[in-house]
Residue, then its C-alpha position, 0 to 999 in steps of 0.5 A: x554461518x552464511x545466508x542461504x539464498x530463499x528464492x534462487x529464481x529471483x536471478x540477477x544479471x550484473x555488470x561492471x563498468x568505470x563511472x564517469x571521472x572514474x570509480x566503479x559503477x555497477x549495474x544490473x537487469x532483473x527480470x520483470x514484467x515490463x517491455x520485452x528484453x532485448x528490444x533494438x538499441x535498449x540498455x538492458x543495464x542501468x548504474x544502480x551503485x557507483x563508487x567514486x574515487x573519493x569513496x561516496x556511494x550512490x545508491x539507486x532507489x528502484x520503486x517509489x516513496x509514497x512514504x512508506x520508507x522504502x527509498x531508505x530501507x532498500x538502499x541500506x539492504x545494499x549498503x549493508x552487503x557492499x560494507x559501506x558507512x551508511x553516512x557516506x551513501x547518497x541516495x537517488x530515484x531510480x528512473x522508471x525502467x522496467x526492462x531493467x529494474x522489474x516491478x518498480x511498483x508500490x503496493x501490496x506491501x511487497x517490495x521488501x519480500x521481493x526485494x529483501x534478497x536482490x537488493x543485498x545481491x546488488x550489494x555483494x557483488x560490490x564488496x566482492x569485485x573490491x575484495x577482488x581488486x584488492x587481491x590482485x593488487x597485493x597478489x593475496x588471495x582473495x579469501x585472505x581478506x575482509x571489508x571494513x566499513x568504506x575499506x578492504x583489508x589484509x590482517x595479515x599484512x597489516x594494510x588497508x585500501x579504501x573503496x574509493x582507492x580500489x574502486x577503478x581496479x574493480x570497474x574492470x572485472x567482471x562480476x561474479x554470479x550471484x549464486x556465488x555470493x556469500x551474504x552477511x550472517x544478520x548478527x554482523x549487521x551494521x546498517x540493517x536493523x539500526x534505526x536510520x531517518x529517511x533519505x527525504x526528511x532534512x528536504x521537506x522540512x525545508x519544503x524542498x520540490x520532491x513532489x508531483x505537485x512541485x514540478x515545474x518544466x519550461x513553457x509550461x501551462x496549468x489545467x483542470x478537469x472537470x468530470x460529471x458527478x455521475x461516474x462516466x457520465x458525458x457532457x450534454x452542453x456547456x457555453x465554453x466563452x465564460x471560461x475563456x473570457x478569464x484573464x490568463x486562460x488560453x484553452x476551454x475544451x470539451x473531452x468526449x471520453x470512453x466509459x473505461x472508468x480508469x481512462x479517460x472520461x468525458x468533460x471539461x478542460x481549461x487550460x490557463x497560464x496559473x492553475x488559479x486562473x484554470x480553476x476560475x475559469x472552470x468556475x466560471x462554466x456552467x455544464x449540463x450532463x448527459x443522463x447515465x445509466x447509473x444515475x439512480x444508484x445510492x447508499x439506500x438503495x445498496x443497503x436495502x438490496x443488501x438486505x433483500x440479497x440476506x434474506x435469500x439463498x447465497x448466489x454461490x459459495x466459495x468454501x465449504x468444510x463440514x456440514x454448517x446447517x447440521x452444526x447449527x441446528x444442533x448447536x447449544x447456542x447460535x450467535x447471529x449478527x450483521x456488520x457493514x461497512x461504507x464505501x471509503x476514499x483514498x484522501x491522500x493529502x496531495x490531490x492528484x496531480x501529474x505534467x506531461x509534456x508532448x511534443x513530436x509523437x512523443x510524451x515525457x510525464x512527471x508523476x506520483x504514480x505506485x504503478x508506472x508501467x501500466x500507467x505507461x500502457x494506458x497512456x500509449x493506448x489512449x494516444x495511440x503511440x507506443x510505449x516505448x515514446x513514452x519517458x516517465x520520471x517518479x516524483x514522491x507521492x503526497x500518500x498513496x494507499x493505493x489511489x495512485x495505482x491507478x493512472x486516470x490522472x496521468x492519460x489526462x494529464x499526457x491528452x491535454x498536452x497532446x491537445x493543446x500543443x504545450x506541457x501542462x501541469x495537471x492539478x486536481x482539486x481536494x473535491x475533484x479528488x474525493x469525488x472522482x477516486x476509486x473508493x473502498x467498495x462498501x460490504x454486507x455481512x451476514x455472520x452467523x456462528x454455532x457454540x457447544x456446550x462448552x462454548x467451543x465454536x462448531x459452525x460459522x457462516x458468513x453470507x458476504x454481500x457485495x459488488x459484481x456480475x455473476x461469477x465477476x467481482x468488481x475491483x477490489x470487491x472479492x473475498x478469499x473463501x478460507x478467511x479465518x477462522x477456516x481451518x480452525x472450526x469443523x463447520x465452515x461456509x463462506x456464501x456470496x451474493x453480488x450487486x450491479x455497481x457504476x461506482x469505481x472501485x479500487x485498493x484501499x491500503x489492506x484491500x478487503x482486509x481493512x473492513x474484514x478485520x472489523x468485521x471477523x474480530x467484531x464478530x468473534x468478540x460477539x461470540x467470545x462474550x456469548x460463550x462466557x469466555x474473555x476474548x483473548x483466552x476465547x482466540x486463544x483457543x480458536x488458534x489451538x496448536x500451532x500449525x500452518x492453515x493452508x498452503x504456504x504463502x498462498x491466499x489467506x493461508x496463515x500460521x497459529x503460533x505466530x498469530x498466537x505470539x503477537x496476540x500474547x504480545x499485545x495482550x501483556x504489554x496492554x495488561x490485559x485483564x487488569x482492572x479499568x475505571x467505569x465507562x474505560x475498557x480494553x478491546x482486542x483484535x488479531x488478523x493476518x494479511x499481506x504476510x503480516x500477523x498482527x494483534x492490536x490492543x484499542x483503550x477507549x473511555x466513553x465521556x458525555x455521549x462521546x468517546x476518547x480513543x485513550x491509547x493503542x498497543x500493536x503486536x506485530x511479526x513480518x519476519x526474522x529482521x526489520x530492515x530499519x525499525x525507525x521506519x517501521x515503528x512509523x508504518x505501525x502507528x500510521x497504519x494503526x491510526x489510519x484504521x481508527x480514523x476511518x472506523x470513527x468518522x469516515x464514509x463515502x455516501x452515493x446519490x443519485x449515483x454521484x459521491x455527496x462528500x467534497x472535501x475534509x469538512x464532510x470527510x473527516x481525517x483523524x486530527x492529532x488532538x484525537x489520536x491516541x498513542x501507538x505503542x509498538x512491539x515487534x515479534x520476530x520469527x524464522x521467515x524471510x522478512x516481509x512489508x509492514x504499509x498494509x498488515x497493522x491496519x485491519x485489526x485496529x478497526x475490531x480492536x476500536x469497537x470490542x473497547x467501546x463495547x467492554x467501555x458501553x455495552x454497546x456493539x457497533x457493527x456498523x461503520x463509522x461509528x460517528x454518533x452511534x455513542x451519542 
């Protein structure tokens, strides 16, 4: 059987040439939104495999590791169909070059769906222009012969040549159109599929400089920058000499800024020959601000407007199915709860960072940037100079979850350069860091929900509260109008209202989906008890036959069955229904989003007021194949883990419109003591494959708090839950 190509659109552009010292290099252009084709003198191809004459494979990796694996599991997509042995393949960074290699972002869990066929293309096309050198030299047709890992050979003749021995012969063909490629059969598979460590591992270990924060450049200078405490706010006076009376500090300067939150603000840059000496010099400032508009934005004030906004008519709704006030009204029972949920930081451990270096109307940066291009963009447009006068090279980012998407870090990092003359490298502080993100908006939810006597659900109503103007949603703040259990109840509404915000705003790994899991399934748990029915069986039923709830691939559209197998899944490896000691219990949660359907099973014991957080179980399907389930399996429980630890401990409050956390002490990370194990199933399907950083982290937080309510009787329907146990 051979493989059908899924999305034919997705067309590739590849050619060959000789590598330097010889071998075959192969390249490639794919279309994407970077800078316009064809621009004067551009290379629209980029080496992306090389074969040397000794056999070794490099492999280029496109997007960037932000320890999601993907610089691992991508090059095995083309080292799978290139029929190579996986322990001769070297791989390397790609530069950032989206005119050739198109989206080199990371996000949304997207680069194995948007890279799944592509990347095996790349690696076929190999095996074919090495097949066809061989065919030439033994004069055979090349339908006669087949690969080994590393080699070509003919059965028939009884010989064999090595990739590297062929590798000059098939520099000199053409290469053949992708449509043409016939891909692996996956029961063939040798590479994809079998657990394989990450590229990078053996040098973090050994603390190799991988990192932003490791680079070092010729000349270079350190800097900080400090921002007022109210976003966007301008400096209104500063004595700068106490700075520069600091041994080793060579600039103290005042930035004016825009009011562009992801751009570049105004405040206060010391530049010094050690970032140790900058920072001493920055606290050696004493600044006074300007006012702001937003300065009497709070925590309090949100949540009591929130509750004003409830208690009026919704400023618009998004969905409408049935009639929800008749089903009410005529409902044997109505539940009605609210849930909310706080602003929340990115945290990554390695705080922001990036070195930039102009000279000449020009700018080359190093950073751990998810989202290059528009990094790019931002750049030219803040320098005035033009794209294409600006080099950007990836480092690997300490975490991203989203942080690193947007690039406020990157236009300071290029304008002090530009300021001062020199390379800077630019070094946030673990304060700077959560107190001037792009947070996880805070939400409000209204849920109200309508039973039959049967206690099947008739009606549900979700009265979301949240940021924006008008028909605008701030960053990050929107909701689609068909979450679930659209399609699955007669009677459905999903209402909106919105408050002004000065806060920024950004994509928290799951947007929207790391707080609507905690909310839907704490609510449908809510419901599951009010109707007397145990909460798998009540999900269950809600699921009903299985079937595809809205179009294809787009919105918050999903298929029953498969989230029925992974909830089935969980619920057996958890041994759901068994019997729990007093004070221990199960809660479970199922959500579907990033293309992913996942269901999680939380153990937790309540002890003394306080609560153990015992063991989880994860369900998951991302399609027909797992690209390397060594990877995977991680990106499971980190997701997991990374959803208990922000339901347990972590908040961003505002006041006096400025963030009031600082640092790991006041916004705790999950410790490892603390962490329960994840143990991880994963249901394969008929699908294309799809990513896995995002999609297990929404249910954990629903799965948490339904097992402190079956553990105490007690509903948590605000996070964190910090001492609400207490």
């Amino acid at each position: 059987m051979t493989a059908i190509l899924e999305n034919p659109a997705r067309r590739l552009f590849l050619k060959t040439g000789a590598a330097a010292g010889g071998g075959l290099l192969l390249s490639f252009s794919l279309p994407g939104p970077g800078r316009a084709q064809g621009e004067a003198g551009a290379n629209p191809f980029n080496a992306f495999v090389r074969i040397a004459p000794d056999g070794g494979v490099t492999i280029a990796a496109k997007r960037p590791e932000i320890g999601q694996g993907i610089k691992t599991s991508m090059p095995m997509l083309i080292a799978e169909e290139l029929d190579v042995d996986w322990s001769a393949v070297r791989i390397e960074q790609a530069p950032i070059d989206a005119q050739v290699f198109g989206d080199q972002s990371a996000g949304g869990s997207t680069s194995t769906p948007d890279d799944w066929e592509p990347m095996r293309q790349v690696g076929a096309t190999g095996r074919a222009l090495l097949v066809q050198a061989a065919a030439q030299r033994w004069d055979v047709p090349a339908a006669s012969l087949a690969t080994e890992p590393g080699f070509v050979v003919d059965k028939a003749g009884q010989r064999r040549l090595s990739y590297g021995e062929l590798a000059q012969a098939a520099a000199g063909l053409a290469a053949p159109d992708p449509k043409t490629l016939v891909l692996k059969d996956s029961k063939t598979y040798r590479i994809i599929g079998k657990p394989q460590p990450q590229s990078d591992t053996a040098a973090i270990v050994v603390g190799k400089p991988l990192y932003g924060i490791d680079v070092r450049v010729p000349g270079m200078l350190y800097a900080t920058f400090m921002k007022a405490p109210v976003f966007a706010a301008k400096v209104a006076k500063v004595d700068l000499a106490p700075a520069k009376a600091v041994k080793g500090v060579r600039h103290a300067f005042v930035v004016d800024g825009g009011t562009e939150l992801e751009g570049l603000l105004g405040g206060v840059v010391v530049v010094a020959d050690s970032w140790w000496a900058a920072r001493k010099g920055r606290n050696a400032l004493e600044v006074a601000w300007a006012d702001h508009p937003t300065s009497a934005q709070s925590s309090a004030g949100f949540i009591a407007k929130a509750a004003e906004l409830h208690g009026q008519p919704p400023h618009r709704t998004l969905k409408t199915v049935g009639d929800v006030d008749a089903a009410l009204k005529g409902a044997a029972k109505v539940v009605r709860a609210d849930y909310s949920y706080p602003f929340n930081a990115h945290a990554t451990l390695e705080p922001q960072n990036c070195t930039a270096s102009f000279k000449d109307g020009k700018v080359e940066i190093w950073a751990p940037a998810q989202n290059p291009e528009d990094g790019r963009e931002l750049v030219a447009k803040t320098l005035g100079i033009k794209p294409e006068d600006i080099t950007i090279h990836f480092t690997r980012s300490g975490g991203g979850f989203g942080r690193r998407l947007m690039n406020d870090f990157m236009v300071e990092a290029a304008w002090i350069s530009k300021t001062v003359g020199a390379p800077v490298k630019l070094l946030w502080t673990r304060e700077d860091d959560i107190q001037h993100d792009f947070y996880r908006p805070a939400g409000f939810h209204r849920l109200t929900a309508g039973l039959d006597a049967q206690g099947g659900l008739t009606a549900w109503r979700n009265h979301f509260v949240t940021f924006g103007e008008g028909e605008r949603f701030v960053r990050a703040a929107n909701i689609g109008g068909t979450q679930f259990p659209y399609g699955a109840v007669e009677n459905y509404a999903q209402d909106v209202s919105v408050m002004p915000l000065g806060v920024p705003t950004g994509w928290l790994r799951a947007p929207g989906n790391n707080a609507y899991g905690f909310v839907f399934q704490g609510f449908i748990d809510e419901v599951a008890h009010a109707a007397g029915a145990d909460p798998v069986e009540f999900r269950r039923k809600l699921l009903g036959a299985p079937r595809l709830i809205g179009e294809p691939g787009k919105g918050d559209s999903f298929h029953t069955g498969r989230m029925r197998a992974v909830l089935d899944r969980a619920a057996a490896a958890s041994g759901w229904g068994r019997e729990t000691p007093k004070g221990v219990g199960l809660g479970v949660a199922c959500h579907y989003s990033h293309r992913g359907y996942v269901a999680v099973v939380v153990e937790a014991a309540a002890t003394d007021g306080g609560l153990t957080v015992r063991k989880a179980w994860a369900a998951v399907d991302v399609g027909r194949q797992i690209v390397n389930p060594n990877g995977a399996e991680q990106q499971v429980q980190g997701s997991v883990l990374d959803g208990i630890g922000s339901a347990l401990g972590q908040a961003i409050t505002i006041e006096n419109g400025a963030v009031v956390q600082s640092n790991f002490g006041d916004f705790p990370m999950l410790r490892l003591a603390d962490a329960p194990d994840v143990e991880v199933r994963f249901v394969t399907s008929d699908n294309p494959p799809t990513g896995l950083g995002e999609p297990a982290l929404p249910p954990a937080p629903g799965a948490l708090v339904n097992a402190i309510f079956a553990a105490t009787g007690k509903r948590i329907r605000t996070l964190p839950i910090g001492d609400q146990l207490a």
